[in-house]
C-alpha positions in Angstrom: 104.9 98.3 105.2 105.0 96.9 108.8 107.1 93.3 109.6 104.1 90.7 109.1 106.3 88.4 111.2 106.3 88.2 115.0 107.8 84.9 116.0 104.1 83.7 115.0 102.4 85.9 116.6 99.7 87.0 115.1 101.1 87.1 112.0 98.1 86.8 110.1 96.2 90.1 111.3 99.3 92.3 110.3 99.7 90.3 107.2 95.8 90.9 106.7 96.2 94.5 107.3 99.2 95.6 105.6 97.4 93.6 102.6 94.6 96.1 103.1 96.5 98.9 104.0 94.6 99.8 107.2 93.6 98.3 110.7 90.8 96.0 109.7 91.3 93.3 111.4 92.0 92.8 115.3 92.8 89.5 117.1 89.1 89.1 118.7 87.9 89.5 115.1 90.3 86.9 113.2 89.3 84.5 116.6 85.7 84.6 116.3 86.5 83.5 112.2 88.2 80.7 114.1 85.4 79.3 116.4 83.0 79.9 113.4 84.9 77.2 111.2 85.9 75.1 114.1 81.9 75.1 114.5 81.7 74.8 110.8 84.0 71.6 111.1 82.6 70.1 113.8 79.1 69.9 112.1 80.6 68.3 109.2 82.3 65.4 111.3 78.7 65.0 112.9 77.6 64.2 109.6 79.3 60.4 110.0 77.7 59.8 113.1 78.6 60.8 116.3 79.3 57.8 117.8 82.1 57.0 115.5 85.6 56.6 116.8 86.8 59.3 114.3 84.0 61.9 115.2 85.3 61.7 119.0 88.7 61.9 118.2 87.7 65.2 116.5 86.5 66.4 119.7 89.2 65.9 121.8 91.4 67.8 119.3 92.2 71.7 120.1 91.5 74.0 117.0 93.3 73.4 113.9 92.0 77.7 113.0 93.8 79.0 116.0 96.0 78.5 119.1 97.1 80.7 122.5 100.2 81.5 120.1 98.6 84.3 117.7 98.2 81.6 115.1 95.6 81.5 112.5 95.3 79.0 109.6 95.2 79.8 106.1 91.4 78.8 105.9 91.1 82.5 108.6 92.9 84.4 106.6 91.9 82.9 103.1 88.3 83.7 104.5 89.2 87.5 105.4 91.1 88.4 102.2 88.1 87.0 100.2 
């Protein structure tokens, strides 16, 4: 097995593929999982209005699924491994 840890980055593909014992998962890949639950996320704050205080606080917020770093949340790679 490979090191899975890369001063963060991306941690999460090599962790994904030394699980899987291939190259199954690239960086564009585990980001597009991103953006689809930061989508997914959005929605759901929508669902309390959005005008509300909270909703456009959401907004302003960068990605809690990803950052410039290489890092993915649990909820990308929980998604992946499933």
């Amino acid at each position: 097995l490979t090191s899975t840890y890369h001063k963060g980055s991306l941690c999460a593909q090599h962790c994904l593929n030394n699980l899987l014992q291939g190259e199954y998962f690239s960086p564009v890949e585990l980001s597009a999982i991103a953006q689809q639950l930061d989508e997914e996320e959005r929605v759901r704050m929508a669902e309390g209005g959005v005008q509300t205080e909270e909703y456009r606080t959401f907004l302003q917020q960068p990605s809690g699924n990803m950052d410039d770093s290489g890092f993915f949340s649990i909820q990308v790679r929980h998604g992946e491994a499933v």
